[in-house]
C-alpha positions in Angstrom: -31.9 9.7 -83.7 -30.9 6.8 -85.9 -31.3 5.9 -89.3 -30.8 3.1 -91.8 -28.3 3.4 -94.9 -29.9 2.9 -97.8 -27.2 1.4 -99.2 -25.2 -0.7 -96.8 -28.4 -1.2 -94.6 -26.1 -0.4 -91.3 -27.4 1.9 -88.4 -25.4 5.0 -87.5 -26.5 8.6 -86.1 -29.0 10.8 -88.3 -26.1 13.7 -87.9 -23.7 11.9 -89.5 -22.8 13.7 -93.0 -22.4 10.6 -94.6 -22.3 6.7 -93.6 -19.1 5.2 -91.7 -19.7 2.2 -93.4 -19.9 2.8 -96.8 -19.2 6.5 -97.1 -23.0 7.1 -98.7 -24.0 10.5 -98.3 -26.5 10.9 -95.8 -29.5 12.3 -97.9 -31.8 13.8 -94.7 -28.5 16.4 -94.0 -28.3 17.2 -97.8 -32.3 18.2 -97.4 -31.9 19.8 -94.5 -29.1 22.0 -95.7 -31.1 23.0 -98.6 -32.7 24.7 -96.4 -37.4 25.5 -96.8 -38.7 23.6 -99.3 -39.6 26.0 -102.5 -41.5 24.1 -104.6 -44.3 21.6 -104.2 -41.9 18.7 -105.2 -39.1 19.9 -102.4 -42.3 19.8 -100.3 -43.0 16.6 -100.5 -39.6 15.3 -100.2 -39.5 17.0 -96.8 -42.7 15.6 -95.8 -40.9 12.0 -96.6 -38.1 12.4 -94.8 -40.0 13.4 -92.0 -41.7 10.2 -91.8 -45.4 11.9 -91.2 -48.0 9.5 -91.9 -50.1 9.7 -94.9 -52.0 12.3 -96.3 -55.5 10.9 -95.5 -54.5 10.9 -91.8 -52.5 14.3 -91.4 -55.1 15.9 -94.1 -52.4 17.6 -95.8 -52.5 16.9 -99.3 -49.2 18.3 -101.2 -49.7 18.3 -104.9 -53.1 17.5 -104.6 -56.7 19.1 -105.3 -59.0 16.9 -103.3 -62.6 18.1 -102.9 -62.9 16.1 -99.5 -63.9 18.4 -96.8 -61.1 18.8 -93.4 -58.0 19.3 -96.0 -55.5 21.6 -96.2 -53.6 21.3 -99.8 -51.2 23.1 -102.4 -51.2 22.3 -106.2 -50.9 23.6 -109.7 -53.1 24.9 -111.6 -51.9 26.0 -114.7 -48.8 29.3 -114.6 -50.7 29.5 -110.5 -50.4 27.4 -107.8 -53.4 27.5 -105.4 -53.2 27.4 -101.7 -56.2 26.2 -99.9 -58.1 25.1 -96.9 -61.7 22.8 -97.2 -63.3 23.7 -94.0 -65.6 21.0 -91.9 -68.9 21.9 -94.4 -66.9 21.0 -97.7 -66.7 25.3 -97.9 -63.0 25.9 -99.7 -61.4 28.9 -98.1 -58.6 29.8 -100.9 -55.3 31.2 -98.7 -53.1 31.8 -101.7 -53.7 32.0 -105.6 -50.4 33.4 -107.5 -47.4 32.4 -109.2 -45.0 33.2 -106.6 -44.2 29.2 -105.8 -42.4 30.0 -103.0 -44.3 32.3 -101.4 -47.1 29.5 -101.7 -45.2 26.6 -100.4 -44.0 28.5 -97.7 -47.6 29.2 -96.6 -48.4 25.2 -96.4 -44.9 24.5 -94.9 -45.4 26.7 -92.2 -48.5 25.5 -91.5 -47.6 21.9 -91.2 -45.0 22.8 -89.1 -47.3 24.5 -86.4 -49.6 21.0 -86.7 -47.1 18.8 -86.2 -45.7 20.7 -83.0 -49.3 20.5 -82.0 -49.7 17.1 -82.3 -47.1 16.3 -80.1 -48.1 18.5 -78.0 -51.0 16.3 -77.7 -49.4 13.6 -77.5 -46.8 14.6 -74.8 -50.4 15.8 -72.4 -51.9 12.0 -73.0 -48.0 10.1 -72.2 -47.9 12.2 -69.1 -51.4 11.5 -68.2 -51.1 8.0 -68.6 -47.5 6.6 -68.1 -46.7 3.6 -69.0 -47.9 0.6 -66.5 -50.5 2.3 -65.2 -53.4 2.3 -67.8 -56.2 1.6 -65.3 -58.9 3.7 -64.8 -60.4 5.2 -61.2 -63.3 2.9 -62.6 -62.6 -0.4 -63.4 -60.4 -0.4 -60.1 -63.5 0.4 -57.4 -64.5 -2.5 -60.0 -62.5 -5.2 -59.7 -62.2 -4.2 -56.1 -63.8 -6.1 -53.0 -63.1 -3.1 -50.6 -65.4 0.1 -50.7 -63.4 3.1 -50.6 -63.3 5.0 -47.4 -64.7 7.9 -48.6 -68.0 6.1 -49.7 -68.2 3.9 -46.2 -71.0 5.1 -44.0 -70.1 6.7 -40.6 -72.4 5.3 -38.0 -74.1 8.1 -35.7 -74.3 8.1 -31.9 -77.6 6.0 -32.4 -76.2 2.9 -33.6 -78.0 4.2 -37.1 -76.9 4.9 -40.2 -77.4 8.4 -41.4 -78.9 9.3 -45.0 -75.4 11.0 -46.3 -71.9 10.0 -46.4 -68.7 11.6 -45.4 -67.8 12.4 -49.0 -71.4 14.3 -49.6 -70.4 16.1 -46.3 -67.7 17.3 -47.7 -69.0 19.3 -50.8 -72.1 20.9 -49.1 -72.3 24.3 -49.4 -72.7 25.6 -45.7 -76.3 26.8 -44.8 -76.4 30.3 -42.8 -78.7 31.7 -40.4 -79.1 33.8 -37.5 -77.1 37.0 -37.8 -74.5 36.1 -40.3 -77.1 34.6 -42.4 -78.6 38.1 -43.2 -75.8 39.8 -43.4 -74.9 37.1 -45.7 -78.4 38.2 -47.5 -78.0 41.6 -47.3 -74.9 41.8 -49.3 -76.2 39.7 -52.0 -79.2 40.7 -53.0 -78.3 44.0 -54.1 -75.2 42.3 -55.8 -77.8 40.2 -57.5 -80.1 42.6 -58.6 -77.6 44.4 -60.1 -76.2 42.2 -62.4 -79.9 41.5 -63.6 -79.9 45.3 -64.1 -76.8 45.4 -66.2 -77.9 42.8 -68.2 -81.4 44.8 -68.9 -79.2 47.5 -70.1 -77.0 45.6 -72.1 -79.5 44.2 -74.2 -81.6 47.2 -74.6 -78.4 49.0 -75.8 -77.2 46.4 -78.1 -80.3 45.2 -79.0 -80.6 46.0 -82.7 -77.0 44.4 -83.1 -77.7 41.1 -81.5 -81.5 40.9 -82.4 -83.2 42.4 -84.9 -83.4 40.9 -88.2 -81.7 42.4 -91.1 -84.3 44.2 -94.0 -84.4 43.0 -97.8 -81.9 44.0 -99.9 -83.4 46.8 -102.2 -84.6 50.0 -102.6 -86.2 52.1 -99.8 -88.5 55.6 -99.8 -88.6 57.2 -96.2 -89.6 60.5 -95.8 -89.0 61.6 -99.3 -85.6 60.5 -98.8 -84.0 57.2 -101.0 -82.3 55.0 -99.3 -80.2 51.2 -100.6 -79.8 48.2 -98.4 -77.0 46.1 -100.3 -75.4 42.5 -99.5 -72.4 41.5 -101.3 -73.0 39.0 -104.3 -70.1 36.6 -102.7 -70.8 37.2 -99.1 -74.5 37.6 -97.1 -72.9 39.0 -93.7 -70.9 42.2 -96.0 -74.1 44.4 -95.8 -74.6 48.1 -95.6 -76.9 51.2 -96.2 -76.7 54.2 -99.0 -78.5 57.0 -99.6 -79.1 59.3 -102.6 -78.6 63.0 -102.1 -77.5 63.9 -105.7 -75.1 61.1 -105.6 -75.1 57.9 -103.9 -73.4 58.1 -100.4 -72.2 54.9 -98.2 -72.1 53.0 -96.4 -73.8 55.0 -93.8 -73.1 55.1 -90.3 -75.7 53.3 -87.8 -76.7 56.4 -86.6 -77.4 58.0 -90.2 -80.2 55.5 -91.3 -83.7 55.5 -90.2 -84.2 53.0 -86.9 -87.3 52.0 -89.1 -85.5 50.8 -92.1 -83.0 49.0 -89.6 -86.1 46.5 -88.9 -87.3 43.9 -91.2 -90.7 43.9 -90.1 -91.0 47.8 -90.0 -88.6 48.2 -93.0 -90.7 46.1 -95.5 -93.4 49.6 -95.4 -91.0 51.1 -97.3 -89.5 49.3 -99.7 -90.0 50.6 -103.0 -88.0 47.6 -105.5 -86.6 44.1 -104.2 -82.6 44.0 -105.5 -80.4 46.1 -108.0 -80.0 45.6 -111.3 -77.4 48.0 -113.7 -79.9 49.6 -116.0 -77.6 52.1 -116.3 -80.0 55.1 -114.8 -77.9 57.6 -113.1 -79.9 57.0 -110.2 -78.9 53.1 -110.0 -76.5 52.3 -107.0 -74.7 49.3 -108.3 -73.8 52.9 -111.6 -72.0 54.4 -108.5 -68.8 55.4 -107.4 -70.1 54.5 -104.0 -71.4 50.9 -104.5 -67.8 50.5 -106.5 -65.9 51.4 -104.3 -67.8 49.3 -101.7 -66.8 46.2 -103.6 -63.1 47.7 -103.6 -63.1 47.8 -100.2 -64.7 44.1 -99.9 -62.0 42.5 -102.4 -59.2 44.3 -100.5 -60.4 43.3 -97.2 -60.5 39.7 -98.0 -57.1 39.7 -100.2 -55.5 41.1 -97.1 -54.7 44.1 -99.6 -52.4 41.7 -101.6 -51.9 41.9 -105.4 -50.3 38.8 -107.2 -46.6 38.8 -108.7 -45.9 38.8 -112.4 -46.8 41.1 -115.2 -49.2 43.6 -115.5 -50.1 45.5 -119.0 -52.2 48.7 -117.8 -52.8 51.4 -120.9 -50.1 50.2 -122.8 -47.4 50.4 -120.1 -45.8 47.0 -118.9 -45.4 46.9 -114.9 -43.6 43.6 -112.7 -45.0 43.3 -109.2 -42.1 41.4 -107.1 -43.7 41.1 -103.7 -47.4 40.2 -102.8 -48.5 43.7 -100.7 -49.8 45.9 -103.3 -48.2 49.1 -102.2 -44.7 47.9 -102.5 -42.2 45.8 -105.1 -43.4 47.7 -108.7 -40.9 48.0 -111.2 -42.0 49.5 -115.1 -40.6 48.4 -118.1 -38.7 51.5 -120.6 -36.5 51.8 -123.7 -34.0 51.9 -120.5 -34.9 49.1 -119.1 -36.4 47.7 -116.0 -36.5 50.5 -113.1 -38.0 50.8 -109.4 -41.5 52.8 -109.3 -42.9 54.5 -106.2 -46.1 55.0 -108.0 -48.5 53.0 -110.0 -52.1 53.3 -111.4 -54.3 53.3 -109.0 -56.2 50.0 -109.8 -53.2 48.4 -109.5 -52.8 48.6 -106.0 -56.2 46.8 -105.3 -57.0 43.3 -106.4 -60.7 44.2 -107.5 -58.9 46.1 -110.7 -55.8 44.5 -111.4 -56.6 40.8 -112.4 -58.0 43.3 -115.2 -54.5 44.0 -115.9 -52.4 40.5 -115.1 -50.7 39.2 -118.0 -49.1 36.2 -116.0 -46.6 35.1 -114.1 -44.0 33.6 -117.0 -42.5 35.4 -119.1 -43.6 35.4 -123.1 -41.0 35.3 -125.7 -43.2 37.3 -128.0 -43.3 40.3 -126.3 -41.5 43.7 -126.5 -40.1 43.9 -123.2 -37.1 41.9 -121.5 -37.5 39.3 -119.3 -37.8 40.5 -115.4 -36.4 37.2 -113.9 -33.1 38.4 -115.4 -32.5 41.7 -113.9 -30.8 42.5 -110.9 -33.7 43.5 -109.0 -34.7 39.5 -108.9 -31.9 38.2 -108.2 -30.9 40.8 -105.6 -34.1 39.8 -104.2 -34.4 36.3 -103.9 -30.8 36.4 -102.9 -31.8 38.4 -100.0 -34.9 36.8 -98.7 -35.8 33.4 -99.0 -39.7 32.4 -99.4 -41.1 33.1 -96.2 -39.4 37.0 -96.9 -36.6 35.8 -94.0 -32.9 36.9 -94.8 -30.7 34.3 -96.1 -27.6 34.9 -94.3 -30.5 33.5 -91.2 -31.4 30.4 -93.0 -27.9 29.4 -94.0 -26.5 29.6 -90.4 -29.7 28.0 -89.2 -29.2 24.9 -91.9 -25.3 24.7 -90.7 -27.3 23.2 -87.5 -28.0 19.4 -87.5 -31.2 20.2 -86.0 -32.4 22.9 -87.4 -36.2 21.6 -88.5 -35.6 18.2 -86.1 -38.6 19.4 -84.4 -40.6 18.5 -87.0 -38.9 15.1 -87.4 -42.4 13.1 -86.4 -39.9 9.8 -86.0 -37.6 10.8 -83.4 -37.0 9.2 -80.6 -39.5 10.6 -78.4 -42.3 10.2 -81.4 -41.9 7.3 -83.2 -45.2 6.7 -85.3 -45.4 3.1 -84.7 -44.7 3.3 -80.9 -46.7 0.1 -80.2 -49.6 2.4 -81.3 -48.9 4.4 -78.1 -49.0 8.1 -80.2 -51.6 9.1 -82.9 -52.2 11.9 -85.2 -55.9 13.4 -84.6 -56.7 15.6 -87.4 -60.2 15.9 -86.1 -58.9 18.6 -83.0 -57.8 21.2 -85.7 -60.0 23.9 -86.3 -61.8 23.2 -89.3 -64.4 26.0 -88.9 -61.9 29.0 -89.8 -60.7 30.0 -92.8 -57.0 29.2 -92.1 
C-alpha cells in the first residue's frame, strides 16, 4: 500500500520507516510499533490512520456517549471509563464499567477489529458475485432481449398442439407413483409420518409448562398450609424463581419442589395470599433472608461475569488493591510492611453485589495512610508482562517488529479502498444489534 508524505507530498511504500524523499518519519510505522492502543486517545489515532469512515457510518463512537440506538462506544466518565453497546430498541447493554483504561479500550479495539474483517468479508462475497463488467441482472437481460429463452419455448406435441406446461415446469415435478411402487411408496410413509406427529404430541406435553404456561404474580402464596414466594428480579422480569418457608426461607426451588398449581397463573392466583415484597423487617419476610440475598448475589455475579473492578478497596478498616478484573485473583493488602500478595479476601469482596460497598477508586489519594499501589513492583511487573488484552509482551513486540502486523484492519488498502468508485460500503445495519455484545 501507498501513502502520501505529509510533508514533501511524494508517494512511496506504507512500509517504508521513513520517507526517501525527505527523510520524514513515517508516522503509521511509529503507531503501529506502539503496538494496541491503551487509551481512548491512542484509540482514536488508530482508527485515523486506518482510514475507517466516520463514526455515524461504522457506529463506533470512540470518546463518545451518544444515546442513539445501534452504537457501540467507549468514554469517560469521571476516575471510570464506560464500555457500552445501545442495542436496536435504544436498550444500553453496559460491557465494561472500571478504571482499568486498558482493559476497556482493549474491549472496543477488539471489537472493531472483528467488524471490520467482517465487513470485508462482505464485501469480498458482493465483488465476487458481481465482477466488474458484468452488472446485469438475469432480469433486465430476458428484458431487453427479443429471443425467449429455450427453457420457456413451448415443445409442440405429436398433435400439432401446444401442451398446457413447458419443458422447464417438466423439469421440477415431483414424479406421481402408482401401481405397486406407489404403495410401497405409501406404506413406508405413513408410519414415518404418523410418527413424527407423535413425537411432536410428546414433546409438547413434556415441555409444556416451559414453553406455555404463563408465569404467576410475584408474591406470596399459601398451599396446603405450606408458604411459598414467587420473586422477579427488580432489574430483570425473565430472573424469576420460587421459595419456600420451612423455618427459614429456602430457594430457589427446583421445578419439581413447587406445587404444579402455583406453576400456573390462572390456577396460582387461588392462592395467593399478598401481591409483591416489601422489607418490613418480619423474620418471616423473604426479601430479610439469607435466601433472597443470596439470590441477588447470584444474579449480580452472573451478569458481571464474576468480575470485580480494579483499584482500592477499604473493607473494616483494612486497605485492599484488586490488579486484575476476575474477583478470585490479583488482591494485594496494604501493612506497616507494605504492599503484599493475598490468597484470601473478605468474602464480599469477591462478588460485585458487596464490593462497590467497599470501592474507594481507582486513583490514588494523597491524603491517605497507605502508599501508592501504581508504584510497587507488583504493577509494574504486571503491566510489564501483559499488555491490555492480558497477552505477553514479548508476543506483541515481535508481532509490532512486522510491517503488517494490524494491516488487516487497514480499511484503505489496496483491495479496500473506501472511495472505490463507490464499489465497497460499510453496512452497520447487518451487525447484530439485538445482543448484548
Amino acid at each position: 500500500m501507498k501513502i502520501t508524505c505529509p510533508y514533501c507530498g511524494n508517494i512511496y511504500e506504507q512500509s517504508e520507516e521513513k520517507c526517501p524523499h525527505c527523510d520524514a518519519p513515517n508516522e503509521q510505522r511509529s503507531a503501529e510499533k506502539s503496538g494496541p492502543p491503551k487509551t481512548i486517545e491512542e484509540l482514536q489515532r488508530w482508527y485515523e490512520l486506518r482510514k475507517l469512515p466516520p463514526y455515524e457510518t461504522t457506529r463506533f463512537f470512540i470518546g463518545i456517549d451518544t444515546k442513539a440506538p445501534r452504537a457501540f462506544g467507549i468514554y469517560r466518565e469521571g476516575k471510570k471509563v464506560v464500555v457500552y453497546k445501545n442495542k436496536d430498541n435504544g436498550q444500553r447493554a453496559v460491557r465494561y464499567s472500571g478504571t482499568d483504561e486498558a482493559y476497556a479500550v482493549n474491549e472496543l479495539y477488539t471489537k472493531l477489529k472483528d467488524e471490520i474483517l467482517r465487513q470485508k468479508e462482505n464485501n469480498a462475497i458482493h465483488r465476487g458475485s458481481m465482477p466488474a463488467g458484468s452488472a446485469v441482472s438475469p432480469t433486465s437481460k430476458q428484458r431487453n432481449s427479443s429471443v425467449a429463452s429455450p427453457k420457456s419455448r413451448r415443445v409442440p406435441s405429436a398433435s400439432g398442439k401446444e401442451p398446457l406446461i413447458t419443458r422447464e415446469r417438466r423439469r421440477f415435478r415431483f414424479p406421481k407413483y402408482g401401481g405397486k411402487l406407489g404403495c410401497l411408496v405409501r406404506l413406508f410413509l405413513f408410519p414415518f409420518r404418523a410418527s413424527l406427529v407423535l413425537l411432536a404430541a410428546a414433546l409438547i406435553w413434556a415441555l409444556g409448562d416451559e414453553l406455555f404456561v404463563n408465569p404467576p404474580q410475584a408474591g406470596s402464596y399459601s398451599y396446603e398450609s405450606t408458604e411459598y414466594a414467587f420473586a422477579t428480579h427488580p432489574d430483570d422480569v425473565f430472573y424469576r424463581d420460587w421459595f419456600r418457608l420451612d423455618g427459614d426461607w429456602q430457594g430457589p426451588l427446583e421445578k419439581d419442589e413447587v406445587p404444579g398449581a402455583l406453576r400456573r397463573k390462572h390456577s396460582a392466583k387461588n392462592y395467593l395470599t399478598s401481591a409483591g415484597f416489601s422489607d418490613d423487617g418480619e423474620s418471616d419476610s423473604l426479601v430479610s433472608s439469607k435466601a433472597y440475598e443470596d439470590w441477588l448475589v447470584a444474579y449480580s455475579d452472573k451478569k458481571s461475569g464474576n468480575k470485580v473492578d480494579t483499584g482500592y478497596y477499604d473493607y473494616n478498616g483494612n486497605t485492599y488493591y484488586h490488579l486484575q478484573n476476575d474477583a478470585d485473583s490479583g488482591w494485594y493488602s496494604y501493612t506497616d510492611d507494605g504492599w503484599s500478595s493475598v490468597s484470601t479476601v473478605p468474602e464480599e469482596l469477591l462478588h460485585s453485589y458487596y464490593a462497590q460497598s467497599y470501592y474507594s477508586g481507582g486513583v490514588y489519594d494523597d491524603d491517605v495512610y497507605y502508599t501508592d499501589f501504581a508504584d510497587t513492583d507488583y504493577y509494574s511487573d504486571y503491566n510489564g508482562r501483559f499488555d491490555s488484552s492480558g497477552t505477553s509482551s514479548s508476543w506483541s513486540s515481535s508481532s509490532s517488529s512486522s510491517s503488517s502486523w494490524d494491516s488487516d484492519w487497514d480499511w484503505d488498502d489496496d483491495d479496500w479502498d473506501w472511495d472505490d468508485d463507490g464499489d465497497w460500503d460499510w453496512d452497520s445495519g447487518s451487525s447484530d444489534w439485538d445482543s448484548d455484545w
